[in-house]
CHARMM internal coordinates of N, CA and C (Angstrom, degrees):
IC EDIT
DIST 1 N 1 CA 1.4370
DIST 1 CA 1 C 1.5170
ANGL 1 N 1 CA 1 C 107.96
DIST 1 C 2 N 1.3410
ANGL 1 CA 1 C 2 N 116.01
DIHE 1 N 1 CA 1 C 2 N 129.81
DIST 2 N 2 CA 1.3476
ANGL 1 C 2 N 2 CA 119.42
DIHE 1 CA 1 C 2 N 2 CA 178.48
DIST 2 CA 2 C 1.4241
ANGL 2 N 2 CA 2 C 113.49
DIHE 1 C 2 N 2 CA 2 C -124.02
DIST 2 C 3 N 1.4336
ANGL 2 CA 2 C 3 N 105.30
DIHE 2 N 2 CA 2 C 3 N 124.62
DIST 3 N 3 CA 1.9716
ANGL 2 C 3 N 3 CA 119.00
DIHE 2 CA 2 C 3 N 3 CA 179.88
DIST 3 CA 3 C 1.5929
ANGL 3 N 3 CA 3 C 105.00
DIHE 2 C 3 N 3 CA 3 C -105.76
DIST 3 C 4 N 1.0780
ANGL 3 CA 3 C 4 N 92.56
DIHE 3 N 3 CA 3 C 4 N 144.48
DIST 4 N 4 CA 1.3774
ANGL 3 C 4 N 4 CA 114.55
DIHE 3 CA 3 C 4 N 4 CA 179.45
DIST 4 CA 4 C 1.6658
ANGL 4 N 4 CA 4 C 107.90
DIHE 3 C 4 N 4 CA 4 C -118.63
DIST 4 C 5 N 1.0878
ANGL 4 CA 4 C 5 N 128.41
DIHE 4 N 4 CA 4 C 5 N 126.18
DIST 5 N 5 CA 1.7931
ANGL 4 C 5 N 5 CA 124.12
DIHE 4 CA 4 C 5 N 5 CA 162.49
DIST 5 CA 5 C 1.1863
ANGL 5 N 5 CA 5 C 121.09
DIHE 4 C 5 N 5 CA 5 C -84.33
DIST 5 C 6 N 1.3362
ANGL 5 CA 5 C 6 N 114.11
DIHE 5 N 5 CA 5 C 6 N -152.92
DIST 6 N 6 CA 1.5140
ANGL 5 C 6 N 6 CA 106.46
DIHE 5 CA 5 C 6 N 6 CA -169.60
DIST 6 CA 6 C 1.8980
ANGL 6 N 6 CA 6 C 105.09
DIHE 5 C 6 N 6 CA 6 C -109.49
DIST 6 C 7 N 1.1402
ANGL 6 CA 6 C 7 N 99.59
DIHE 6 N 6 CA 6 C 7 N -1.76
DIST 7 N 7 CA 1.7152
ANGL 6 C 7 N 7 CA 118.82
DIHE 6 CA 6 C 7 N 7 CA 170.87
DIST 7 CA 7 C 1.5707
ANGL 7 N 7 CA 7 C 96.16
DIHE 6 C 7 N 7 CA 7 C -90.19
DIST 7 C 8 N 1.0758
ANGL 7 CA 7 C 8 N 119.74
DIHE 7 N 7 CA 7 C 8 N -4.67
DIST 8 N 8 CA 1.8826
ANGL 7 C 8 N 8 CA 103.94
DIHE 7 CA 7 C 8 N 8 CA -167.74
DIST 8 CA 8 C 1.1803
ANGL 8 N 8 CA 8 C 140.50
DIHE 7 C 8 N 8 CA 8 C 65.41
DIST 8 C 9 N 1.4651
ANGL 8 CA 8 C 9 N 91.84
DIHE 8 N 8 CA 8 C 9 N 7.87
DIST 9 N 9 CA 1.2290
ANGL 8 C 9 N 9 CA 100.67
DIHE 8 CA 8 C 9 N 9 CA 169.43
DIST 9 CA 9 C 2.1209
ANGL 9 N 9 CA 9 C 124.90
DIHE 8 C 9 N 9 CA 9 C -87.30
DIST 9 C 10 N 1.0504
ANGL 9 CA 9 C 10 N 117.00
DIHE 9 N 9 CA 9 C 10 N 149.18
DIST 10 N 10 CA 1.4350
ANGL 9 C 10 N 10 CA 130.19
DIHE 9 CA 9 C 10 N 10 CA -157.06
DIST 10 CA 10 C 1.5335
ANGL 10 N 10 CA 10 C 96.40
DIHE 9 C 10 N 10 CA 10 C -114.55
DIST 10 C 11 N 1.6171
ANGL 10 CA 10 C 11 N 94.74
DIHE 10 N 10 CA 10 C 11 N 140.25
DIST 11 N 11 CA 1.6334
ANGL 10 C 11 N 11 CA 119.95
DIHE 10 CA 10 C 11 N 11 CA 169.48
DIST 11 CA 11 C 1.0004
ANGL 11 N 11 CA 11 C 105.56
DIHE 10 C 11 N 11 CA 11 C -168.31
DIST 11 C 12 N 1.5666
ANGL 11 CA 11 C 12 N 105.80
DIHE 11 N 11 CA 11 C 12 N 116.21
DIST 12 N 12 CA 1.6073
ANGL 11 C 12 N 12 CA 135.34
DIHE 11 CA 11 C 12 N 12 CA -178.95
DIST 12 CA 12 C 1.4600
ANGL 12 N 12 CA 12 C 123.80
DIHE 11 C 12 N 12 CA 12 C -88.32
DIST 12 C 13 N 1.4956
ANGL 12 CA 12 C 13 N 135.13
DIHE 12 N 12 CA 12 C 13 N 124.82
DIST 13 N 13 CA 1.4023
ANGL 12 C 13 N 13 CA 119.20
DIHE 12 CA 12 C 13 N 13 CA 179.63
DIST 13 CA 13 C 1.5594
ANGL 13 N 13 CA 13 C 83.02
DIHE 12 C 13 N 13 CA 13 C -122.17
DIST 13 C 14 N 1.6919
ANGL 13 CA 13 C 14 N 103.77
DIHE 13 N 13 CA 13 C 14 N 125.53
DIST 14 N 14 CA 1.2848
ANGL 13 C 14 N 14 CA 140.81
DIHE 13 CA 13 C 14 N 14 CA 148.19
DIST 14 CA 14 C 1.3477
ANGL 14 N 14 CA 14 C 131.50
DIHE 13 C 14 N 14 CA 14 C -53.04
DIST 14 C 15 N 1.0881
ANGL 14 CA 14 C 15 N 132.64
DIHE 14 N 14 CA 14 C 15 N 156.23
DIST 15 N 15 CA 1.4428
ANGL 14 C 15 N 15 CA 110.31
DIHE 14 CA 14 C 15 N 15 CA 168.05
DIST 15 CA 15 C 2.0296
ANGL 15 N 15 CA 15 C 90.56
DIHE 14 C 15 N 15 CA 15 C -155.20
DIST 15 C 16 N 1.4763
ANGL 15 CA 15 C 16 N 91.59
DIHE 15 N 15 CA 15 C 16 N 155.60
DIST 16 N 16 CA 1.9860
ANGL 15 C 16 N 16 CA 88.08
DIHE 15 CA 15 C 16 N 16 CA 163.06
DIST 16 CA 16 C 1.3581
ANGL 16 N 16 CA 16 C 97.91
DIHE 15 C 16 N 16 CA 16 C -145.79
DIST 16 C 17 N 1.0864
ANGL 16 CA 16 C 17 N 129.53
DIHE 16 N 16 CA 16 C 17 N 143.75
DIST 17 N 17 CA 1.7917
ANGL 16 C 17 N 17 CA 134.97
DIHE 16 CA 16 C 17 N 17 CA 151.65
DIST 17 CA 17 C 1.5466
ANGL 17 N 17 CA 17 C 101.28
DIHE 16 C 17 N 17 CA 17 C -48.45
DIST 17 C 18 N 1.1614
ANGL 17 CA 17 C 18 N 109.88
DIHE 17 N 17 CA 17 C 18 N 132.09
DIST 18 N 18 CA 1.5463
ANGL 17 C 18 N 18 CA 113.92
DIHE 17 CA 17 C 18 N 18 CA 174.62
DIST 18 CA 18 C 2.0547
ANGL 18 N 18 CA 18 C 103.12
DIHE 17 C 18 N 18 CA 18 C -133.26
DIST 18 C 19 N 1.6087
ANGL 18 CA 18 C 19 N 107.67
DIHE 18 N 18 CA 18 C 19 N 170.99
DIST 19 N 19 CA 1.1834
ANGL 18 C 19 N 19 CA 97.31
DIHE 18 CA 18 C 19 N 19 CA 166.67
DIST 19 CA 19 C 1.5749
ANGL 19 N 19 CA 19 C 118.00
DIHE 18 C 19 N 19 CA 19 C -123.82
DIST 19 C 20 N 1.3010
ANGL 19 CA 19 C 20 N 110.15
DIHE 19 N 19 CA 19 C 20 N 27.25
DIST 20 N 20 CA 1.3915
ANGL 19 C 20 N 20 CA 126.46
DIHE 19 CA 19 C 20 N 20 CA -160.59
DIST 20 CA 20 C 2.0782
ANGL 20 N 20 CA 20 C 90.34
DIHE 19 C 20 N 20 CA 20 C -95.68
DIST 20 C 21 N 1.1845
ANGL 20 CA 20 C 21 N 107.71
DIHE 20 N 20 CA 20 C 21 N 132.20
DIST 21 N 21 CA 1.5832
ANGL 20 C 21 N 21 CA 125.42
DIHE 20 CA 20 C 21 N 21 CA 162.43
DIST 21 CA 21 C 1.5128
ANGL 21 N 21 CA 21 C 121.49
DIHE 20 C 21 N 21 CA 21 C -62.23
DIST 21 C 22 N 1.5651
ANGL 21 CA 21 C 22 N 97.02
DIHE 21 N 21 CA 21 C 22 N 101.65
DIST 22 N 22 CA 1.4973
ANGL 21 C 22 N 22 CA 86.35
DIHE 21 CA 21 C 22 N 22 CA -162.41
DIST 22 CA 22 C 1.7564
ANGL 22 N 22 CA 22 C 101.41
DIHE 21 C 22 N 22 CA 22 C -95.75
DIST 22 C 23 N 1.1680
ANGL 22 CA 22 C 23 N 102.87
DIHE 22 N 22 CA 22 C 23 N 150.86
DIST 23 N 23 CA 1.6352
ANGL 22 C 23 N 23 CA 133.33
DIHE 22 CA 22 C 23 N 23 CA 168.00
DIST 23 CA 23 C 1.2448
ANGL 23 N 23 CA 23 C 110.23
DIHE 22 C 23 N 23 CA 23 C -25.62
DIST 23 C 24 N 1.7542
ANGL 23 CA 23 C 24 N 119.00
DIHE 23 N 23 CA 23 C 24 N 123.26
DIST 24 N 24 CA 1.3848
ANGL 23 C 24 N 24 CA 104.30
DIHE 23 CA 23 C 24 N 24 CA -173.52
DIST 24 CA 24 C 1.6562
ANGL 24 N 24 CA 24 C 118.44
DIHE 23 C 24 N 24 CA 24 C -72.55
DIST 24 C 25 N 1.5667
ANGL 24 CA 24 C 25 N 122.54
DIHE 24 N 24 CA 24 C 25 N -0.09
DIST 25 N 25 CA 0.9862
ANGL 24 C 25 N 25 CA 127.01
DIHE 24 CA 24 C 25 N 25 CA 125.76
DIST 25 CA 25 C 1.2907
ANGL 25 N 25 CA 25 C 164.93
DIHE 24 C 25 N 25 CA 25 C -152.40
DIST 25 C 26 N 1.0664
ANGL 25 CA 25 C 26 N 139.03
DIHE 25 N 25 CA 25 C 26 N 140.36
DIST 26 N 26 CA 1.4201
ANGL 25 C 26 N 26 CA 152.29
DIHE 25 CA 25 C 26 N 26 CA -137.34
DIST 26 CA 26 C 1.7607
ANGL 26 N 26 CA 26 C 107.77
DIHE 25 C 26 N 26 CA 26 C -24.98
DIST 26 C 27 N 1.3404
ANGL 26 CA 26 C 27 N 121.93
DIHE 26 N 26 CA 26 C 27 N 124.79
DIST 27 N 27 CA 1.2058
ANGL 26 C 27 N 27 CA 113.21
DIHE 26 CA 26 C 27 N 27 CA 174.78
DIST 27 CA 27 C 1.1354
ANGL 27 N 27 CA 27 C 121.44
DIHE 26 C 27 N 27 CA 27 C -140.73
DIST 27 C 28 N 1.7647
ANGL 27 CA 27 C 28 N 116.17
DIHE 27 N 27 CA 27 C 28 N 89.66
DIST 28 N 28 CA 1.4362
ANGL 27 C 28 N 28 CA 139.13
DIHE 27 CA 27 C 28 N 28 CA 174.41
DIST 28 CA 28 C 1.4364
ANGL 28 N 28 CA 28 C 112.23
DIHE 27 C 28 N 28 CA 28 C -25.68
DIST 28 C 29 N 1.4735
ANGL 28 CA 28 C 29 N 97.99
DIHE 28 N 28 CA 28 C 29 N 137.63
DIST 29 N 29 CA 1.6285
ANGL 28 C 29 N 29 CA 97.39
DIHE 28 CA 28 C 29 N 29 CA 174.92
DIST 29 CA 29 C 1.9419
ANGL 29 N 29 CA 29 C 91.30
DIHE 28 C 29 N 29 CA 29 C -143.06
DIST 29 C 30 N 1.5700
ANGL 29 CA 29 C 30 N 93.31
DIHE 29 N 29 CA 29 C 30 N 117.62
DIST 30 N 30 CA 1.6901
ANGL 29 C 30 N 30 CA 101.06
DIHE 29 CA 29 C 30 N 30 CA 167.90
DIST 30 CA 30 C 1.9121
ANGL 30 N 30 CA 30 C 125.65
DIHE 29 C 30 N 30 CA 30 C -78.08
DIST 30 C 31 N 1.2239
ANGL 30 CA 30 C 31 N 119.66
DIHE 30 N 30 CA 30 C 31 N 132.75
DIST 31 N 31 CA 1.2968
ANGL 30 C 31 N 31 CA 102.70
DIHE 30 CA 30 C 31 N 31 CA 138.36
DIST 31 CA 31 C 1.5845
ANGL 31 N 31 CA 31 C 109.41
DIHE 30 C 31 N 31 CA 31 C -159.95
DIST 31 C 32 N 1.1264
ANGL 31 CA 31 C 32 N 113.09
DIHE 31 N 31 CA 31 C 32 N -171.05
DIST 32 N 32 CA 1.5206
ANGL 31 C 32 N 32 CA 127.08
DIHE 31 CA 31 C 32 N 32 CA 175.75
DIST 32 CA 32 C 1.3144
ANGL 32 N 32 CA 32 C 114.93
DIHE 31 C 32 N 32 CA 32 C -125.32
DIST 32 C 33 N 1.4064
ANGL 32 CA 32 C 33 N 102.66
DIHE 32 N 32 CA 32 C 33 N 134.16
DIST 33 N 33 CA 1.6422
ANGL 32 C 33 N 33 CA 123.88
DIHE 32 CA 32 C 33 N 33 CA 169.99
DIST 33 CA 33 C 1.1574
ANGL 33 N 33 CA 33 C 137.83
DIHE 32 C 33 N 33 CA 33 C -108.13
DIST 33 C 34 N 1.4101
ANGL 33 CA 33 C 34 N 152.02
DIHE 33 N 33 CA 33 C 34 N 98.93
DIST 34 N 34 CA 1.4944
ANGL 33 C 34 N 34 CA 121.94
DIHE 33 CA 33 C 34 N 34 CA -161.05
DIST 34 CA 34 C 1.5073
ANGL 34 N 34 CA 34 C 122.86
DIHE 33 C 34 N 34 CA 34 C 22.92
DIST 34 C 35 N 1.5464
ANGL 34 CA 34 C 35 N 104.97
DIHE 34 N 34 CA 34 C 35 N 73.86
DIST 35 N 35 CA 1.4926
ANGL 34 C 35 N 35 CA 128.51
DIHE 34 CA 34 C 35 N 35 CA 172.75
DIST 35 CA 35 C 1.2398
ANGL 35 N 35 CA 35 C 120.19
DIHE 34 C 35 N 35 CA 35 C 61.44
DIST 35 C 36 N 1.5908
ANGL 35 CA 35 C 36 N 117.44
DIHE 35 N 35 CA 35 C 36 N -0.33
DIST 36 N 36 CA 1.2324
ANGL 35 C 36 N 36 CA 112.13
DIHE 35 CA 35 C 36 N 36 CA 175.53
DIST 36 CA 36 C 1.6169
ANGL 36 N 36 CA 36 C 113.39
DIHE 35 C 36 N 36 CA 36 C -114.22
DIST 36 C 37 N 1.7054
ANGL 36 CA 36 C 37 N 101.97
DIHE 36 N 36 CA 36 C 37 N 158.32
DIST 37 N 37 CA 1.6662
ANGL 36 C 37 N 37 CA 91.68
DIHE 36 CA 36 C 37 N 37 CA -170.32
DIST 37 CA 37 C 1.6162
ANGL 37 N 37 CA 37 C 90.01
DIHE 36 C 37 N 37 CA 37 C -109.30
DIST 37 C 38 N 1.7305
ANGL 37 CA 37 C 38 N 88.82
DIHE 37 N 37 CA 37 C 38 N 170.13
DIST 38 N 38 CA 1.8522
ANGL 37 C 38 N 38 CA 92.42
DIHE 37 CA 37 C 38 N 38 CA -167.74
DIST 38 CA 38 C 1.5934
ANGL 38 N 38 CA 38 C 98.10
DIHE 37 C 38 N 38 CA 38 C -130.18
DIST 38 C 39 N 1.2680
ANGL 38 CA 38 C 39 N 151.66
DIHE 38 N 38 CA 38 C 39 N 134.49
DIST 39 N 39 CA 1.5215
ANGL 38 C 39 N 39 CA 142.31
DIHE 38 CA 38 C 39 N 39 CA 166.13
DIST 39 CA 39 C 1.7170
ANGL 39 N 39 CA 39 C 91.91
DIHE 38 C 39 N 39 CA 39 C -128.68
DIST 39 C 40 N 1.0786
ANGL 39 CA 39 C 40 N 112.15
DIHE 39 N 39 CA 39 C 40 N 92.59
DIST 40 N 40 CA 1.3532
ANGL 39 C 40 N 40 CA 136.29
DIHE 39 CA 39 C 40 N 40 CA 140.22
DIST 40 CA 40 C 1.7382
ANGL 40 N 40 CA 40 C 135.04
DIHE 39 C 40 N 40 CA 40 C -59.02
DIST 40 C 41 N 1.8600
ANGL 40 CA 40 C 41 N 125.58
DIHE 40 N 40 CA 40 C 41 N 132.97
DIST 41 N 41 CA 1.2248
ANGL 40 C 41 N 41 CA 113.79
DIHE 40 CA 40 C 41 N 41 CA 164.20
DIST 41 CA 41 C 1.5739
ANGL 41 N 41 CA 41 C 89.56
DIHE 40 C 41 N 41 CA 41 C -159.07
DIST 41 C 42 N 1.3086
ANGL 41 CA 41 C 42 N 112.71
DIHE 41 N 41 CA 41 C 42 N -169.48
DIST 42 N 42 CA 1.2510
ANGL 41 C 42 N 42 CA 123.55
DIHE 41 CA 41 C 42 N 42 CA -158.26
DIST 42 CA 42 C 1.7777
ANGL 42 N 42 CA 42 C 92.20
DIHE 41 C 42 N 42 CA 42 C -142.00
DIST 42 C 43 N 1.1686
ANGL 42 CA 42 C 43 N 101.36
DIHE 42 N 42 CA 42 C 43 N 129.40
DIST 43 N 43 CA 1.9271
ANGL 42 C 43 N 43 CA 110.57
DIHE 42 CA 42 C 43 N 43 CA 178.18
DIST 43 CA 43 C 1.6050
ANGL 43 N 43 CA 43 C 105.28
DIHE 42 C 43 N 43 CA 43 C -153.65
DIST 43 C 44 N 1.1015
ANGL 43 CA 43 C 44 N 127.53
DIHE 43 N 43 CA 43 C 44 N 177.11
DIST 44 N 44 CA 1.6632
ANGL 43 C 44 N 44 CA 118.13
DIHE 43 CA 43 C 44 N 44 CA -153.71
DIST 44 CA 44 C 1.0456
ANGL 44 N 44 CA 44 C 118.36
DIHE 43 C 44 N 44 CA 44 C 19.22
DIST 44 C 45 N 1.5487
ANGL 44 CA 44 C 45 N 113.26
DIHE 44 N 44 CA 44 C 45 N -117.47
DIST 45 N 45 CA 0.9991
ANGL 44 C 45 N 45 CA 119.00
DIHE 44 CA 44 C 45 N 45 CA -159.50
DIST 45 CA 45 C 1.9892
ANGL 45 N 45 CA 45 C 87.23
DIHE 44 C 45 N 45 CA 45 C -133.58
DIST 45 C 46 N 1.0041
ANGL 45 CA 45 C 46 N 134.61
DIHE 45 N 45 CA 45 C 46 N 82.30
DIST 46 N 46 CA 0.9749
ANGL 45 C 46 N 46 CA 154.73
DIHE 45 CA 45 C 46 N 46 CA -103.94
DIST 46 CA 46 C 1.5600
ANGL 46 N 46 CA 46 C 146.28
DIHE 45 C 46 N 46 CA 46 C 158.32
DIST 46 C 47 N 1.3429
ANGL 46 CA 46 C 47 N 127.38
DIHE 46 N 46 CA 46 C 47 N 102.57
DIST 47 N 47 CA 1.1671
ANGL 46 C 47 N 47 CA 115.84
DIHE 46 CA 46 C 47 N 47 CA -169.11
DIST 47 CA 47 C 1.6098
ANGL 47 N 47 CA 47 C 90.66
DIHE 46 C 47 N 47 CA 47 C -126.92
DIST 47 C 48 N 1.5061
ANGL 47 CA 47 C 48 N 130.83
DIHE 47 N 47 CA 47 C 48 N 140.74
DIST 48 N 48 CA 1.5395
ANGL 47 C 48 N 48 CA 149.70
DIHE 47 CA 47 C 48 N 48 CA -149.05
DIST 48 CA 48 C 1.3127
ANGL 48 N 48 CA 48 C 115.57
DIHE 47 C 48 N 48 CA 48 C -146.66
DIST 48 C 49 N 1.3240
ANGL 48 CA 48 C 49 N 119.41
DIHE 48 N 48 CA 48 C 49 N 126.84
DIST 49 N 49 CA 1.4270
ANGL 48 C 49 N 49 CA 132.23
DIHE 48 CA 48 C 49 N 49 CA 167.59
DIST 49 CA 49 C 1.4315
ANGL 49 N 49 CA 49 C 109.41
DIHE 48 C 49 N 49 CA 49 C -136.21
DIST 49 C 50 N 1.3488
ANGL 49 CA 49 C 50 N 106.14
DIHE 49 N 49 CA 49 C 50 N 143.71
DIST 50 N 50 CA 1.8146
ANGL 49 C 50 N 50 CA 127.09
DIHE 49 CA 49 C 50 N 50 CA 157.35
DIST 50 CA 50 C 1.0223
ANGL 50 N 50 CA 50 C 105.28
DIHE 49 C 50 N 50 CA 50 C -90.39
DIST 50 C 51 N 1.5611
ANGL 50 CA 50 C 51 N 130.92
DIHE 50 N 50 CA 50 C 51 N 146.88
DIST 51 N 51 CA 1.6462
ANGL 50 C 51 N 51 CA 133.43
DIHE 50 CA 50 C 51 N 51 CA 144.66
DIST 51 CA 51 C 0.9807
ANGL 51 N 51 CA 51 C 102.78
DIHE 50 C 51 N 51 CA 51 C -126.45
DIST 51 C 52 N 1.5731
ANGL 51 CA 51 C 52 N 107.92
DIHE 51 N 51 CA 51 C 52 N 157.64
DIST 52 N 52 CA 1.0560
ANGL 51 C 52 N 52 CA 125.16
DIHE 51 CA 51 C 52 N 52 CA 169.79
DIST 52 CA 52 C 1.3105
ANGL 52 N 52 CA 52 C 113.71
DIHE 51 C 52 N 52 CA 52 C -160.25
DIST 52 C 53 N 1.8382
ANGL 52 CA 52 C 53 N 128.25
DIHE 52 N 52 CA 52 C 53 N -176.87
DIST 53 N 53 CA 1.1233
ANGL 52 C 53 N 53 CA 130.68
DIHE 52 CA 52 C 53 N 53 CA 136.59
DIST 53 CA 53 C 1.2725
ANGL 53 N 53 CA 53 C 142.38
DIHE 52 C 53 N 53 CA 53 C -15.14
DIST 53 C 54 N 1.2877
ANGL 53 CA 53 C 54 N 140.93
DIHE 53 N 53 CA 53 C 54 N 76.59
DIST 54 N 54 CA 1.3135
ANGL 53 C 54 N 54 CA 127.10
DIHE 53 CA 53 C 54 N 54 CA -173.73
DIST 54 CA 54 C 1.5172
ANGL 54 N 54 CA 54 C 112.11
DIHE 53 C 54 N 54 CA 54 C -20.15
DIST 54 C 55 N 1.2277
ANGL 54 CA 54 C 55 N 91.79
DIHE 54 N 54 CA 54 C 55 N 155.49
DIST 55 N 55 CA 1.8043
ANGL 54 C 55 N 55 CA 111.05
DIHE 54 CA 54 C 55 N 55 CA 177.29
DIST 55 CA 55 C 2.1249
ANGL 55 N 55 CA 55 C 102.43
DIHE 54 C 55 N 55 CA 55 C 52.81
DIST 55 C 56 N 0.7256
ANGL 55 CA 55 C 56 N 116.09
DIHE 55 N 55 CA 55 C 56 N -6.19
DIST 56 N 56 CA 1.5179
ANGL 55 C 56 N 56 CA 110.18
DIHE 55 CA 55 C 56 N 56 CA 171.60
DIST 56 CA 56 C 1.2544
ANGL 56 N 56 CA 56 C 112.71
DIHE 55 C 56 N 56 CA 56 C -48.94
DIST 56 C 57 N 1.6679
ANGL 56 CA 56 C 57 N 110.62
DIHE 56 N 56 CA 56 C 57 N 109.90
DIST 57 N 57 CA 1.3503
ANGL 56 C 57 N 57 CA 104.53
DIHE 56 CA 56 C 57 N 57 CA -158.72
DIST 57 CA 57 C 1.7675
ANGL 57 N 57 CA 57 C 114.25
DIHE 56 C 57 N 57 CA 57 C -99.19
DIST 57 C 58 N 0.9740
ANGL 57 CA 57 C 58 N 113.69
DIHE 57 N 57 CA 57 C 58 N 44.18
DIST 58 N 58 CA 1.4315
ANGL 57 C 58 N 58 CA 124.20
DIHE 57 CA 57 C 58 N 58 CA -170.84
DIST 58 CA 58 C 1.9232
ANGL 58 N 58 CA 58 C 98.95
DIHE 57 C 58 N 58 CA 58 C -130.65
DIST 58 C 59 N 1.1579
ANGL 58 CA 58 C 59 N 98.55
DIHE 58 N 58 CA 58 C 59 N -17.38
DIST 59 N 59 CA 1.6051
ANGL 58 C 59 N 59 CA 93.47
DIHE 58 CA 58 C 59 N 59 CA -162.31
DIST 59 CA 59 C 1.8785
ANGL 59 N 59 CA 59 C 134.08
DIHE 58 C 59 N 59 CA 59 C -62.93
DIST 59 C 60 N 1.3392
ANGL 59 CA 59 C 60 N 73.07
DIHE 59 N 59 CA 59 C 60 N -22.28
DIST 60 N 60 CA 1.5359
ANGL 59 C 60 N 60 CA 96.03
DIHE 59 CA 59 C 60 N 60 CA 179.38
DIST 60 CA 60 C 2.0728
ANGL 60 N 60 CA 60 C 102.77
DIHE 59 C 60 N 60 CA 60 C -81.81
DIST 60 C 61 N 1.5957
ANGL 60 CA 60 C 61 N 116.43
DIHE 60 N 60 CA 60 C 61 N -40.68
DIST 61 N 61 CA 0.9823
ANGL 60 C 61 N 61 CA 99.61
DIHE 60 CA 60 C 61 N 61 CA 150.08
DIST 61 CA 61 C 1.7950
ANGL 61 N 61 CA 61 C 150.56
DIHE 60 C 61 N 61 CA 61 C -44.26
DIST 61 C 62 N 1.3204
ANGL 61 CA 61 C 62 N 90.73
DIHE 61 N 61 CA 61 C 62 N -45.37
DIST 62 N 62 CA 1.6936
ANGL 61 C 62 N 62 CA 109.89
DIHE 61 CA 61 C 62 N 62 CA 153.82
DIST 62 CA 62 C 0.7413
ANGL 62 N 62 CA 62 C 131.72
DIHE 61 C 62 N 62 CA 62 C -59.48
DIST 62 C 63 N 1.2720
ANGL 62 CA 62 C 63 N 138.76
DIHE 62 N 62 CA 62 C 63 N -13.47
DIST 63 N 63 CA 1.4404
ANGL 62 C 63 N 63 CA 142.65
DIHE 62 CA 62 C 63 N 63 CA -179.77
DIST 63 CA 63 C 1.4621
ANGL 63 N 63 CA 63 C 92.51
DIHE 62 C 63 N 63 CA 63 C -106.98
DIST 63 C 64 N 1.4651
ANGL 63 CA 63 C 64 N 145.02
DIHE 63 N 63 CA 63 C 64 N -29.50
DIST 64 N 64 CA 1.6427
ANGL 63 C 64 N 64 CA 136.17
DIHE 63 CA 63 C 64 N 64 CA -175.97
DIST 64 CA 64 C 1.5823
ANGL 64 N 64 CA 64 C 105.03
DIHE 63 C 64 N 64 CA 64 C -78.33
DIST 64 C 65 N 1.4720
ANGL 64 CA 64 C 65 N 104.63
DIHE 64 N 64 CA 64 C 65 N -24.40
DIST 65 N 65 CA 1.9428
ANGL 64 C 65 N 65 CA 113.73
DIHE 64 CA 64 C 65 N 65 CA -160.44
DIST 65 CA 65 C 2.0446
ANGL 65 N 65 CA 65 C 91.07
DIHE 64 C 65 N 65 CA 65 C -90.90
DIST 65 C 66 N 1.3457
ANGL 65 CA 65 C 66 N 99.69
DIHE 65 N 65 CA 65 C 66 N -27.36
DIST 66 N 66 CA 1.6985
ANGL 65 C 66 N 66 CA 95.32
DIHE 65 CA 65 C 66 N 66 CA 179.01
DIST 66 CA 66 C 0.9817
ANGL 66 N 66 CA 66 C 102.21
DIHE 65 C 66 N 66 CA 66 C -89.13
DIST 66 C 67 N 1.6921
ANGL 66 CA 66 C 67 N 141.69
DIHE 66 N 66 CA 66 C 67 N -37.91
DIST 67 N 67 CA 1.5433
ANGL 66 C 67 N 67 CA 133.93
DIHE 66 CA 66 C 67 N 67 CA 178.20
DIST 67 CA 67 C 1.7199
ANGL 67 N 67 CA 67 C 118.89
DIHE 66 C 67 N 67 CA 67 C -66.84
DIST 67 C 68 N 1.6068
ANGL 67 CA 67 C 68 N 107.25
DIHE 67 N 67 CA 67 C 68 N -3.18
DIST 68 N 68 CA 1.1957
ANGL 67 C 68 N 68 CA 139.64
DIHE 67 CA 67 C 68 N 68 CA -172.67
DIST 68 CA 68 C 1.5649
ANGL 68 N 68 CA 68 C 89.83
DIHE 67 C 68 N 68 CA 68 C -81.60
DIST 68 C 69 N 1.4983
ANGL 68 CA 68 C 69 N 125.48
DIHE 68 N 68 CA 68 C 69 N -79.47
DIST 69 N 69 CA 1.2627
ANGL 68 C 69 N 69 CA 132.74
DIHE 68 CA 68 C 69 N 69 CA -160.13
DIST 69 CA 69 C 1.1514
ANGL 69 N 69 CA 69 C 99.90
DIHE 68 C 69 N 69 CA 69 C -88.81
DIST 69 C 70 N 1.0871
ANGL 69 CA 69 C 70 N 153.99
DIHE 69 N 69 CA 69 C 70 N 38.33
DIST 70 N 70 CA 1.3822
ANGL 69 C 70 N 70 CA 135.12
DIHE 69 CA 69 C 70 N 70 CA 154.41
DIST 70 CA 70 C 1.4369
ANGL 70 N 70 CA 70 C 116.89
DIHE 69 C 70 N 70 CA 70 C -110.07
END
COOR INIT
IC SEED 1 N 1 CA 1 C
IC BUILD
């Protein structure tokens, strides 16, 4: 799923079917890639990433408010 704001700026939540047992709870893992940042975890059955803009300082929120609703 990809969002767009009203700055144009973009943040994508990923998703993959995985078969790995995930943690009864959620445990973020950061990094950065060619300018973009990533907050990744694994919940159901499920493996999850945010991207975004480097330094986007909300992103790590987005990724707790989506591990929230899923």
């Amino acid at each position: 799923l990809m969002y767009r704001d009203a700055d144009g700026v973009v943040v994508a939540l990923c998703l993959q079917r995985t078969i790995r047992t995930p943690p009864a709870t959620p445990t973020f893992n950061e990094q950065t890639i060619n300018g973009f940042d990533f907050v990744s975890w694994t919940a159901g059955e499920a493996d999850y990433v945010v991207i975004g803009p480097e330094d986007l300082p909300d992103l790590n929120a987005i990724a707790a408010a989506a591990a929230l609703e899923i």
